[in-house]
C-alpha positions in Angstrom: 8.3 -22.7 -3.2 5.7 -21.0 -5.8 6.0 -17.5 -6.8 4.0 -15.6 -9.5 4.9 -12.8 -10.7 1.4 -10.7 -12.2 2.9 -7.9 -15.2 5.8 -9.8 -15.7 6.8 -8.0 -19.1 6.4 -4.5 -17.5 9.4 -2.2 -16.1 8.5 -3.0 -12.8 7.9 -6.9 -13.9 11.2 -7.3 -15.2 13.2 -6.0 -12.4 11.4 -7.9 -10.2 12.6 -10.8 -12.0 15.8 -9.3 -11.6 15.6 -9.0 -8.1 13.9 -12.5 -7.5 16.8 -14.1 -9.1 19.5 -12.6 -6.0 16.9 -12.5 -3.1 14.8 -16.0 -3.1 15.9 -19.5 -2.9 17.4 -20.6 -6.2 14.8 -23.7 -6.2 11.9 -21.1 -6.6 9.7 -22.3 -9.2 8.0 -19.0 -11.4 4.7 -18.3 -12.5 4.8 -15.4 -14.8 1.5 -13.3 -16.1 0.7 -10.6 -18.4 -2.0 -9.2 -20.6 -3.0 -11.1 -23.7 -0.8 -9.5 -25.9 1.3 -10.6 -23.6 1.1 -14.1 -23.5 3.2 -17.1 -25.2 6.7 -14.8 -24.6 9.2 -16.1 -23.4 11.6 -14.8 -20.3 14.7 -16.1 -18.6 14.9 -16.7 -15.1 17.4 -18.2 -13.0 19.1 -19.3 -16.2 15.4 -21.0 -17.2 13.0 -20.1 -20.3 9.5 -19.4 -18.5 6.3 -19.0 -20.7 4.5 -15.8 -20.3 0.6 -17.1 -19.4 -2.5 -14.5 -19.8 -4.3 -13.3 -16.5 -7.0 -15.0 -16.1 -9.2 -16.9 -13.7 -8.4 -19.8 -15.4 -4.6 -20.2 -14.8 -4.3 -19.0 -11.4 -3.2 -21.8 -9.2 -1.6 -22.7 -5.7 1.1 -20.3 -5.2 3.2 -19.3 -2.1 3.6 -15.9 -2.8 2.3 -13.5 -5.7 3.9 -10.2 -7.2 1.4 -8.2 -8.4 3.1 -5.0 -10.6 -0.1 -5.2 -13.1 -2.3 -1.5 -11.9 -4.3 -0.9 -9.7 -7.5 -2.8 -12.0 -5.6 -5.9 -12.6 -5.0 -5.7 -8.7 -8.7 -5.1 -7.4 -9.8 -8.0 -9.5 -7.3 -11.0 -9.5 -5.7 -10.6 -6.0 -8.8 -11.9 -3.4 -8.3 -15.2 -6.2 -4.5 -15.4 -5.6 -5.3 -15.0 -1.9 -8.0 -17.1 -1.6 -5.9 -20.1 -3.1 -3.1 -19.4 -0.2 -1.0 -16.8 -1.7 0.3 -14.1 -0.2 0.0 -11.1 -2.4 2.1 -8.3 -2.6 0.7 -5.7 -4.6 2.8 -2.6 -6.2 -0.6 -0.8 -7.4 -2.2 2.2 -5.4 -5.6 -0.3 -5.1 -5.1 -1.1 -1.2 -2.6 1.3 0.5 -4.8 3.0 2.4 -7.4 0.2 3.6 -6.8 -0.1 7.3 -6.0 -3.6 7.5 -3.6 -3.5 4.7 -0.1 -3.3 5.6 1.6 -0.6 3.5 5.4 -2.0 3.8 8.8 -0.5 3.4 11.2 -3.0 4.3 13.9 -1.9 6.8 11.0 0.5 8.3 8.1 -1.4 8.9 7.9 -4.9 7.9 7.2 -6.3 11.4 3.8 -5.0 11.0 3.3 -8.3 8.4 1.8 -11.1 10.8 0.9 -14.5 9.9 -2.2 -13.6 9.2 -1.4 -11.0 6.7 -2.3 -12.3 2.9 -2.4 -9.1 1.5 0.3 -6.5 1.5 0.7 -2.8 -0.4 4.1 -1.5 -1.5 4.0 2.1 -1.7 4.0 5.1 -3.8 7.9 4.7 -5.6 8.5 8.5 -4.3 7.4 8.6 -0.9 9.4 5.0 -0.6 12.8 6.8 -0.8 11.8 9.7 1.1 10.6 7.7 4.4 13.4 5.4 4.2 15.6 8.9 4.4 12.9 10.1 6.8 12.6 6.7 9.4 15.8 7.0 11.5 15.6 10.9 11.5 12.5 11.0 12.9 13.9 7.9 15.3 16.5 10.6 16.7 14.9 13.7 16.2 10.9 12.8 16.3 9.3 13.9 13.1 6.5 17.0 12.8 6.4 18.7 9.6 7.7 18.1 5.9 7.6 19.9 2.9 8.8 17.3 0.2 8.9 19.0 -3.5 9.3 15.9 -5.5 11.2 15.5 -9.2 9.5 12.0 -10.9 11.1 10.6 -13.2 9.3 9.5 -16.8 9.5 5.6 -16.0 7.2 6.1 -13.4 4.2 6.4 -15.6 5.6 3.4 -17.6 6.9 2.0 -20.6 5.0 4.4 -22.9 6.3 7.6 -21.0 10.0 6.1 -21.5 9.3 5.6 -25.4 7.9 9.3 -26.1 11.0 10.7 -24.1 13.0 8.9 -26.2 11.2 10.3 -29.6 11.3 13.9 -28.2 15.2 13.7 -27.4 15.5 13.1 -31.6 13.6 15.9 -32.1 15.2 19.6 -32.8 14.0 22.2 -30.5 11.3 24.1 -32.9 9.7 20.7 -33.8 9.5 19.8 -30.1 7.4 22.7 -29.3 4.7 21.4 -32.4 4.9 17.4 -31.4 1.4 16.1 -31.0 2.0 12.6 -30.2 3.5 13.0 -27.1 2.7 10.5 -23.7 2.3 13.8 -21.5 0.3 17.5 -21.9 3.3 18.6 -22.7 6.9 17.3 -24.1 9.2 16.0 -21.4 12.3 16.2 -23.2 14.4 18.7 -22.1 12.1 19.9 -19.9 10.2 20.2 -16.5 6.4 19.6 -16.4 5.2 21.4 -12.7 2.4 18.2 -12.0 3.3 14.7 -11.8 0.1 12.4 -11.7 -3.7 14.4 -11.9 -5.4 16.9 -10.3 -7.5 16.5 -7.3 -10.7 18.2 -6.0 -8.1 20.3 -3.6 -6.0 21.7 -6.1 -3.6 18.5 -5.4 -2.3 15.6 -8.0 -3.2 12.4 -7.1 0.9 12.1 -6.5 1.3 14.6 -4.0 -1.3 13.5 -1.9 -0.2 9.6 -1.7 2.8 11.2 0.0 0.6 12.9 2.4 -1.1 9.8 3.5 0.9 7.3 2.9 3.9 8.6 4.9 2.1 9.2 7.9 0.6 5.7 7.6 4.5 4.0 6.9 5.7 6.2 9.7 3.4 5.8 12.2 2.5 9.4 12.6 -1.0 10.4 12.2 -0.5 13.9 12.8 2.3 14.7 10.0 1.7 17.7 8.5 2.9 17.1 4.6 2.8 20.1 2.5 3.8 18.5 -1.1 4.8 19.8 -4.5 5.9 17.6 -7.4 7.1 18.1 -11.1 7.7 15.0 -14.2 11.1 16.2 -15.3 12.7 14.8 -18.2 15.4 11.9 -16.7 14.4 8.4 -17.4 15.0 6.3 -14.2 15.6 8.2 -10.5 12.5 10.1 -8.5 14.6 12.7 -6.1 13.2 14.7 -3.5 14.1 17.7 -2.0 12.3 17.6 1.5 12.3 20.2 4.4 11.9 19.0 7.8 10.6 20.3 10.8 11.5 18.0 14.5 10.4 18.3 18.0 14.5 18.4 19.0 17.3 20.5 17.8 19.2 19.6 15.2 22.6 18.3 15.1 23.7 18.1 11.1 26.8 15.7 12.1 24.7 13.5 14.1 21.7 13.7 11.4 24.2 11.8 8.9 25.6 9.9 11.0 22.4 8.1 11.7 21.6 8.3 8.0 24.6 6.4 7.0 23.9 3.7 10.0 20.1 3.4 8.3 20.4 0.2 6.3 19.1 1.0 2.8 20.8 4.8 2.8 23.6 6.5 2.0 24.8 9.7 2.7 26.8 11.2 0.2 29.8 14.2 1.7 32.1 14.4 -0.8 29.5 14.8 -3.9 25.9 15.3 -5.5 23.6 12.4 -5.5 21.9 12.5 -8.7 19.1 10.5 -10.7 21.7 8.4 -12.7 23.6 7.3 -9.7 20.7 6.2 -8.3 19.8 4.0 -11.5 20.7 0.4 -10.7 21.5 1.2 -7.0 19.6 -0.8 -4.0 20.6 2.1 -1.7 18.7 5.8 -1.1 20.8 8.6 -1.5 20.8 11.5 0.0 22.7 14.9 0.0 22.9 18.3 0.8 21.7 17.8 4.6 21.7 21.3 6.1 20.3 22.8 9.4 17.1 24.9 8.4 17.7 29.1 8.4 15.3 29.7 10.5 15.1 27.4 13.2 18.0 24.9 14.7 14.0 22.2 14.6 14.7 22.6 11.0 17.0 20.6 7.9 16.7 20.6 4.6 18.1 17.3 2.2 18.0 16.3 -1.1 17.2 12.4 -1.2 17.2 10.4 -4.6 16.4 6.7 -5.5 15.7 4.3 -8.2 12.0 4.4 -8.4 11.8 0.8 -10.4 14.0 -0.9 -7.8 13.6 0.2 -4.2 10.7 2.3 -5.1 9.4 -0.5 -6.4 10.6 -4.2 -7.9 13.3 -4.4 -4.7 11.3 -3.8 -2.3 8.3 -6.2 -3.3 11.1 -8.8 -3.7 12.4 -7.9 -0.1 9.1 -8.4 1.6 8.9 -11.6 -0.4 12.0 -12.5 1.0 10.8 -11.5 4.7 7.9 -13.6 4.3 10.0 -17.0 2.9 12.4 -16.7 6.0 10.5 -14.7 9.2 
């Protein structure tokens, strides 16, 4: 088998290597791309030195499957050529998500919906990822209506950049951090909370808040969700968490709730302590916490949900569908 991995070098890239090397057949034979920059580098997988090659229409050959973590760009204009030499394409951009006959796959929720005809698959957002997978076998039990997710990104999510001015701005003292000018965001991230993650929209809306409105009534299978969604960049490296409200058609049960949680492969539900961002770095699993019955209505909880958004909310769960789509 022939995998190529498209933004190799990137911090979704990587872990996807990562992730390759535990879920697919150790015989897999790697194709790894990047930007011109990029190319001639050299990575390790499965023990094995593997030169970086440029993106380009040149070097794209017969592969069985290709990784795309390369933007939404890189997606749009190399993916039809992967396709069209038999790949299947999995792409991690925001390019296809919402195209009809794209399948936008969380596997453990939806991955039935790939058929052999499918070529072309979308991985979604890396926040609304861990909030459906908390969301999927609630909604099972309790049949889903309304949510009000108010989500806390982490810096990684906008990339290797974002990760490198957090790390200047931590250095800095507190008077110079309020003068830095060369800062990845409007505003510095360090030790503090930016209230917009992603850019504004015509309606008021960041581009971030609304791919959780659509995109988690197209993974769920519930046209008619009503999503009302905040989100903030807060300064924490690796971990997007979510604290989501929840309105059912049934009454509530709280014990029940996490018992069906904690029997949802992919999530845990954590009793005895806080989930946090740095628990959920460099763990497969979503974590949630603080599941409550709502105030007003016994229709209603409240959770806290958190999750690695380079791994399950993204690298994992590309490798996963890869996976699906070597042995289904």
């Amino acid at each position: 088998m022939k995998v190529a991995i498209v933004g190799a070098t990137g911090l979704v890239g990587r872990n996807i290597i990562k992730e390759s090397e535990k879920l697919l057949p150790r015989e897999t034979e790697y194709h790894l791309f990047a930007s011109s920059k990029s190319a001639g580098k050299s990575l390790t997988i499965n023990n094995k030195d593997v030169i970086v090659e440029e993106l380009n229409t040149r070097n794209i050959g017969e592969y069985d499957i290709a990784l795309f973590s390369a933007g939404g760009d890189r997606s749009k204009e190399f993916a039809e050529q992967f396709i069209s030499q038999g790949a299947y394409v999995v792409d991690n951009s925001s390019a296809f998500r919402m195209l009809e006959d794209v399948p936008l796959v969380v596997y453990g929720i939806n991955e039935n919906e790939i058929t052999t005809t499918t070529k072309l698959i979308a991985n979604p957002n890396c926040t609304t990822m861990g909030l459906v997978m908390a969301l999927k076998p609630l909604h099972d039990r309790f049949n889903l209506h309304t949510i009000t997710p108010v989500a806390y990104q982490a810096v990684s999510g906008s990339g290797t950049e974002a990760v490198k001015s957090l790390r200047n701005e931590e250095s800095l003292d507190s008077e110079s951090l309020l003068t830095v000018e060369e800062i990845f965001y409007p505003k510095p991230i360090a030790r503090n909370v930016i209230p917009l993650a992603g850019n504004l929209t015509e309606n008021d809306y960041s581009d971030e808040e609304m791919k959780i409105v659509y995109e988690s009534r197209k993974i769920l299978d519930i046209p008619e969700l009503i999503v009302e969604p905040s989100n903030a960049r807060v300064g924490v490296v690796t971990g997007h968490g979510v604290f989501c409200s929840a309105v059912f058609e049934k009454e509530i049960d709280t014990k029940e709730a996490i018992q069906v949680l904690n029997n949802f492969e992919g999530v845990e539900y954590w009793s005895e302590t806080l989930a946090t961002p740095l628990d959920a770095e460099n763990n497969n699993n979503v974590l949630v916490s603080r599941l409550r019955r709502g105030l007003s209505s016994k229709k209603i909880i409240n959770f806290w949900c958190v999750s690695d958004n380079l791994l399950k909310g993204a690298a994992l769960n590309a490798v996963q569908i890869a996976r699906y789509l070597v042995y289904k």
